[in-house]
C-alpha positions in Angstrom: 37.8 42.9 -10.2 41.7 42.0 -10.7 42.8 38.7 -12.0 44.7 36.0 -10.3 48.0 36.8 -12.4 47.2 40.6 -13.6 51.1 42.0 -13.8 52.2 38.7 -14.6 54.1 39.0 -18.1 54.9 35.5 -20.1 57.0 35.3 -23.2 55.5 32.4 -25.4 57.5 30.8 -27.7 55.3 28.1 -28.2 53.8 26.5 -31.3 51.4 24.0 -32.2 49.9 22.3 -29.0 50.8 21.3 -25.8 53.0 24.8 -25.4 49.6 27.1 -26.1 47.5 25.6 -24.2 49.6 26.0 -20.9 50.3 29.5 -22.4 46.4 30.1 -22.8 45.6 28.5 -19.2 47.9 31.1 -17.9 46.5 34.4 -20.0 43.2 33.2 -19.0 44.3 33.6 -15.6 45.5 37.3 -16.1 49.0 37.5 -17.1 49.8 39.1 -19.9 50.9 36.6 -22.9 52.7 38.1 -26.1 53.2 35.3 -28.5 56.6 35.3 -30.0 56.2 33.7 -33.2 58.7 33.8 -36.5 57.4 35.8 -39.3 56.1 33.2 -41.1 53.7 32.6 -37.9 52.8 29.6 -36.0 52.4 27.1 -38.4 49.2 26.0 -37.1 48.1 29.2 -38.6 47.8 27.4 -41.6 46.9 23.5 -40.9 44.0 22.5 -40.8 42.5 25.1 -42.2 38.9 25.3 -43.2 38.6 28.6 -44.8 41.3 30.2 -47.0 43.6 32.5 -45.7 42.6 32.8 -42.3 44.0 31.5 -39.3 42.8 28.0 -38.6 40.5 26.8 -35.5 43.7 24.5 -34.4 45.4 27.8 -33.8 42.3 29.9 -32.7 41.5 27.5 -30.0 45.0 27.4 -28.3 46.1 31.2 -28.2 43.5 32.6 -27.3 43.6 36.1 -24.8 47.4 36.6 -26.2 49.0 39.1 -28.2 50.9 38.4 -30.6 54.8 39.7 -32.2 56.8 38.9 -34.9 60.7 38.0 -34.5 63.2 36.6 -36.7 65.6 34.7 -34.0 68.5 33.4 -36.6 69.2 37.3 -36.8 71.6 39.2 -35.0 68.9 41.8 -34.6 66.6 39.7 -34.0 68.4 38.2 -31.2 69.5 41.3 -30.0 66.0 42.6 -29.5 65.1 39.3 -28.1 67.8 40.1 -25.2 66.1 43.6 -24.6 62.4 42.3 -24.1 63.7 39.1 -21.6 63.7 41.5 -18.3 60.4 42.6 -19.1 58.9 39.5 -18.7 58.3 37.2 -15.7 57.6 33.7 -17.5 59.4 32.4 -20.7 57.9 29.3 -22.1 59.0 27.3 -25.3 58.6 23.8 -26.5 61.0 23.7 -29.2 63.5 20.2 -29.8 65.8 19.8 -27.4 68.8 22.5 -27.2 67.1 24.9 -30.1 67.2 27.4 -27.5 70.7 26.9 -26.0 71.8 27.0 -30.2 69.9 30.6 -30.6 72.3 31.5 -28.1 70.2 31.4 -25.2 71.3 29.0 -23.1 69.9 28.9 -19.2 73.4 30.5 -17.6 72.7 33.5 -20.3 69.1 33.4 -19.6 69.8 34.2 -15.7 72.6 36.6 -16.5 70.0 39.0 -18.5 67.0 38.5 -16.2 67.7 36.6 -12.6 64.1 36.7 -12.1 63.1 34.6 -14.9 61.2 31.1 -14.9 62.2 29.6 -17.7 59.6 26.6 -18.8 60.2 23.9 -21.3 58.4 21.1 -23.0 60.3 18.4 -24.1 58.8 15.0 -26.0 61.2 13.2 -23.1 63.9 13.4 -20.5 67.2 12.8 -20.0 68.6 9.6 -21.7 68.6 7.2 -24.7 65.2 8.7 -25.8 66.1 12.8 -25.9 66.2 13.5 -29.5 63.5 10.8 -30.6 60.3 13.2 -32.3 57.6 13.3 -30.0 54.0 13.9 -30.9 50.8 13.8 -29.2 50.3 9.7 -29.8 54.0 9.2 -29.6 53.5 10.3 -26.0 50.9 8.2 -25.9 52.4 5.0 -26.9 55.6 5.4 -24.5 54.0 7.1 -21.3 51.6 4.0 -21.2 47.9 5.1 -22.6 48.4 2.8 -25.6 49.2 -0.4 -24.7 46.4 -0.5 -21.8 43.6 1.0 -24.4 41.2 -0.6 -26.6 40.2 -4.3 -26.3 41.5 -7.3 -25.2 41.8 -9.1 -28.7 42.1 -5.8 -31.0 45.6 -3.6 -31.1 46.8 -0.6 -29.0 44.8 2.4 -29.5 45.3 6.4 -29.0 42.6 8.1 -26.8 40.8 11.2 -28.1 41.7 13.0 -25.1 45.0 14.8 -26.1 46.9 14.1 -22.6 50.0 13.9 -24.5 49.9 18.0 -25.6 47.1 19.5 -23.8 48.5 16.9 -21.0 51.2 18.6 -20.8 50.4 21.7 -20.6 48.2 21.7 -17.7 51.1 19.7 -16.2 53.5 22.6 -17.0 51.1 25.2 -15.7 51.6 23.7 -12.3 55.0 23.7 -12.2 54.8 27.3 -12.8 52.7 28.6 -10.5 54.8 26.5 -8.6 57.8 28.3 -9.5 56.1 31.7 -9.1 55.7 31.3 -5.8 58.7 30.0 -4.5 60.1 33.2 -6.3 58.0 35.3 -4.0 60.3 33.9 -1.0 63.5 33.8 -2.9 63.8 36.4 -5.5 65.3 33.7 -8.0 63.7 32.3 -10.9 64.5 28.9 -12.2 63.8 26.4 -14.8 60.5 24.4 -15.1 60.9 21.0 -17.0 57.9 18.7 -18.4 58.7 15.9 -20.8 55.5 14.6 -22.7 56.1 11.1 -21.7 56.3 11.9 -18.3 52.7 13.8 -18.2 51.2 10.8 -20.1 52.7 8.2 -17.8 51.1 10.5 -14.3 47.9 9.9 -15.8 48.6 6.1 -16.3 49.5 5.9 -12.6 46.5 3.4 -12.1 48.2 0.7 -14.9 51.0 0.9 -13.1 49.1 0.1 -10.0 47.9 -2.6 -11.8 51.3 -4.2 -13.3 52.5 -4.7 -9.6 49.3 -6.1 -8.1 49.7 -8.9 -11.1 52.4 -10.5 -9.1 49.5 -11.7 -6.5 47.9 -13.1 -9.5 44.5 -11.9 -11.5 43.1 -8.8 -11.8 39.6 -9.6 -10.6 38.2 -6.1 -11.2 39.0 -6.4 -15.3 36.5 -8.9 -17.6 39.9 -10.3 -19.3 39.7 -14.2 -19.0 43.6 -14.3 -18.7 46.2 -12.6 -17.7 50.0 -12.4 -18.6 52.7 -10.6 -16.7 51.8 -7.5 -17.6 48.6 -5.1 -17.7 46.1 -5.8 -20.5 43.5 -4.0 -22.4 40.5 -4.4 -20.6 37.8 -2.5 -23.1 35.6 -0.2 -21.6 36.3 -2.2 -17.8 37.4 0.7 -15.1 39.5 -1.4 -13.9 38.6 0.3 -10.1 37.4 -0.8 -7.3 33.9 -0.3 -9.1 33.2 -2.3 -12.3 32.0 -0.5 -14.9 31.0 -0.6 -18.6 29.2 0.9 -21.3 25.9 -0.1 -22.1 24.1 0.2 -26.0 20.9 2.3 -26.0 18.1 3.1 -28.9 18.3 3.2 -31.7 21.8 2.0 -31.5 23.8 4.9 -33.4 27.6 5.1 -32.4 27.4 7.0 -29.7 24.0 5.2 -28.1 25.7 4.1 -25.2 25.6 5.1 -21.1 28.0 4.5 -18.9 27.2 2.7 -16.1 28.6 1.9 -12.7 27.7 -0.8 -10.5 27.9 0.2 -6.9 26.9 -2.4 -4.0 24.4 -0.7 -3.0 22.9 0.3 -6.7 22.7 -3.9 -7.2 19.2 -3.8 -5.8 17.4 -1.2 -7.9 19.4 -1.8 -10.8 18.2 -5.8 -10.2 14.2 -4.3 -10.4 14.9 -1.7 -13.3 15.7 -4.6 -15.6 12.9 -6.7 -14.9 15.3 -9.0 -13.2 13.7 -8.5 -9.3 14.8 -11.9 -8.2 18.6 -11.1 -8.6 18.7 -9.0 -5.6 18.4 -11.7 -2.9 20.1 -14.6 -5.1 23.4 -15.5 -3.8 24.9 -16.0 -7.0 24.1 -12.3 -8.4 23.4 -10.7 -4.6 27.0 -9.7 -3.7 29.7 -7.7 -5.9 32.3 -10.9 -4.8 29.4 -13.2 -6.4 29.5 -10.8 -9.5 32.8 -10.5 -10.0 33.5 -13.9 -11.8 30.3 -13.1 -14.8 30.8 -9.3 -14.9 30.6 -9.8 -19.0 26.7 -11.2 -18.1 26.2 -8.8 -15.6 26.8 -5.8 -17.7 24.6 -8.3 -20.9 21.7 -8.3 -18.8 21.6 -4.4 -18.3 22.2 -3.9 -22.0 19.6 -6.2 -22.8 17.1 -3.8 -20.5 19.3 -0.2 -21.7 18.7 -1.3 -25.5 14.8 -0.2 -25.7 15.1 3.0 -24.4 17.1 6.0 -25.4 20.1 7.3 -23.5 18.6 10.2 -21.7 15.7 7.7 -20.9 18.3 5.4 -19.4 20.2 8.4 -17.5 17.4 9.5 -15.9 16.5 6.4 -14.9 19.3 5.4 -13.3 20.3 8.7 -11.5 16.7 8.4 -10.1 18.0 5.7 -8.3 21.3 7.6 -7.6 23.4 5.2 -10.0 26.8 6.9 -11.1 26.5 6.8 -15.0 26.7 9.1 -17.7 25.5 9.0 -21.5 28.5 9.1 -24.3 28.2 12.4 -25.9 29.7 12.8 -29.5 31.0 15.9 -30.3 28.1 17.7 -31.6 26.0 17.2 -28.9 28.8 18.7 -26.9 28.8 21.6 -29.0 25.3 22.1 -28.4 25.2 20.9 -24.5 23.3 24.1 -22.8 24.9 23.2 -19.5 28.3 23.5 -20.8 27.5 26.6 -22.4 26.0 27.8 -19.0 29.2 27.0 -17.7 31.3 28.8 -20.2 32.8 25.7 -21.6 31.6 25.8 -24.7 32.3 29.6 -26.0 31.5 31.5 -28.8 33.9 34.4 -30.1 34.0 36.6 -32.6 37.1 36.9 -35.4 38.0 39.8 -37.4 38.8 37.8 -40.0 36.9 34.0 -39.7 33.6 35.8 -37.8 32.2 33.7 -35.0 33.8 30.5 -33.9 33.4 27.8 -30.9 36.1 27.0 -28.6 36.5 25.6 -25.3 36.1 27.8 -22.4 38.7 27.4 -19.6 38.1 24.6 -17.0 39.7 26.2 -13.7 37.1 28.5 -11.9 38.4 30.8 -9.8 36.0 33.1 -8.0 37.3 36.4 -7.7 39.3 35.9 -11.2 36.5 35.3 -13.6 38.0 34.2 -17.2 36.5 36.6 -20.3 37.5 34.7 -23.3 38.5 37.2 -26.1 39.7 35.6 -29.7 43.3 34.6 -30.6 45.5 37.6 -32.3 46.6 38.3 -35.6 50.1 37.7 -36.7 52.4 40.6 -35.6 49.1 42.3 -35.0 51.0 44.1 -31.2 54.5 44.6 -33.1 53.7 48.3 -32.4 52.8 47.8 -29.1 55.9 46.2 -28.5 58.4 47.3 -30.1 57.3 51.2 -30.2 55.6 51.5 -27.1 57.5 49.1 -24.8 61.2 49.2 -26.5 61.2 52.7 -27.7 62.1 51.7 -31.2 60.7 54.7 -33.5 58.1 53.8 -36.2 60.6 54.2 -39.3 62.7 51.7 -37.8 59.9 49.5 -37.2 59.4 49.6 -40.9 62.4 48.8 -41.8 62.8 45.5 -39.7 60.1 44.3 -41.4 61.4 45.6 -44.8 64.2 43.4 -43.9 62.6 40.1 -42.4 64.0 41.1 -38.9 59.6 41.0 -37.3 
């Protein structure tokens, strides 16, 4: 069975995050991704390492299903063979600062003028204007697209989320745009340029803040447990802050992760009401209605806790989804790594390393039927140089050699 992109052909000259991952979405979906990288590698080849001298899980994890070549791009060689491979490929994608690429003597006019066809995607920390050149890293994102200021609680400071929507965020984002592209290729003939800035990506996700900052000028936000409010959106803890309020609730024995999350639905009042011992609540009119709620949500969600405390978490989920109540038990990360549904569903996959052995990564998340994803382990540095250059270019084996010989791959 084919792949949803087989004879698609991506040049990545990503590094570090949120530029592999949309390059790995894309080679799990079938095209064919050669990792341009300098001779020195990827530097996440070497950060975080855990084991000497051996590519590192940060870069395992996000270039995986790619080959990989070596290229020296300050060279006039370099460049020159550069030039020959763009016409090969379909897809470039880079994420370096902005204009790196227009200095290498690339710029999106010479681009076109080498390969018309191209789609040329780039991640960028921001867009145009007064922020352009400022650094951008994944909580940098975070703290101008809007995640920061609207996490943590109410009396505590901004905090980052775990969730890495400022690279991986990104990515996905840039993966849309193009597929996008690809398409509307199909009908033109014309490639073009796909742009994502980091901030942009974070703030899409914070569209519901956003929602929120506008309905403050018709006063409270009577879905969040904050006692008062300013003029603009606050941190609201663990609140949804939807049109169901939700929390999460401590379990036994109380470790950090001993929690469920816990919605409370009209109609999951009643046998939440008899779980906790608290039968009378259902027909009282001060507890009986979520508008009655609404005001003591902190004692509503105190009561539960006070039930949800002497049993463990998977007690309490099943429990609750017995009575069809959305909630869902925190898992850390190691009970991730050993969920058995996860693994059923190939998100949690294990692959073997010529040079690290065995290692756990995370499977891809889009299922397509007919273009099942076979995860196979991130390449070696400049191990498809011959593949390449040889067997694509033409360039004879000696010669090979002696770019290497003189830092050229």
């Amino acid at each position: 069975m084919g792949k949803a992109l087989d004879g698609v052909r991506v040049l990545d000259m990503t590094h570090v995050q949120s530029g592999p991952s949309c390059t790995q979405i894309l080679a799990w979906l079938g095209a064919d991704v050669v990792k341009l990288e300098a001779p020195t590698g990827d530097i996440t080849r070497r950060q975080l390492r855990d084991l000497p001298d051996v590519d590192s899980l940060y870069f395992t994890m996000l270039n995986c299903n790619k080959r990989s070549i070596t290229l020296n791009m300050k060279s006039d060689r370099g460049k020159q063979l550069f030039t020959d491979l763009l016409p090969r490929f379909d897809i470039l994608v880079e994420n370096f600062g902005p204009g790196a690429v227009d200095r290498m003597g690339f710029s999106w006019e010479r681009l076109q003028e080498i390969n018309p066809r191209l789609i040329y995607a780039s991640i960028k920390g921001f867009g145009e204007g007064p922020y352009k050149y400022f650094k951008a890293y994944e909580v940098v994102a975070q703290a101008m697209g809007g995640s920061m200021s609207t996490t943590g609680f109410e009396d505590g400071p901004p905090l980052a989320t775990g969730a890495q929507i400022g690279d991986s965020g990104t990515g996905i984002h840039v993966v849309a745009g193009i597929l996008a592209a690809l398409y509307q290729r199909e009908h033109t003939g014309r490639g073009q340029r796909v742009t994502v800035a980091m901030q942009h990506a974070v703030l899409n996700l914070c569209r519901v803040k956003l929602r929120d900052q506008q309905r403050l000028a018709h006063g409270p936000l009577s879905e969040y447990p904050n006692k008062e409010f300013g003029d603009e959106v606050p941190r609201s803890a663990n609140a949804s802050g939807g049109g169901q309020p939700g929390w999460a609730i401590k379990c036994a024995p109380g470790g950090p992760n001993d929690y469920v999350y816990i919605i409370v639905q009209p109609v999951g009042w009643e046998p939440i009401a008899k779980l906790i011992g608290k039968p009378e609540l259902v027909d009282d009119p001060e507890w009986s209605t979520p508008e009655a709620r609404l005001s003591k949500l902190d004692k509503m969600f105190q009561m539960i806790e006070e039930w949800s405390i002497g049993h463990g978490k998977w007690d309490v989920l099943a429990q609750l989804t017995e009575h069809n109540i959305p909630c869902g038990p925190i898992l850390s990360t190691k009970e991730i790594i050993e969920d058995a549904s996860l693994a059923d569903n190939e998100m949690v996959v294990r692959v073997d390393h010529p040079e690290r052995g065995e290692f756990i990564t995370v499977g891809c998340p889009i299922k397509l039927s007919d273009s099942p994803v076979d995860v196979e382990r991130s390449p070696l540095l400049g191990e498809h140089n011959d593949d390449i250059y040889v067997r694509e270019l033409g360039l004879a084996s000696p010669e090979l050699a002696e770019l290497k010989v003189n830092g050229v791959i």
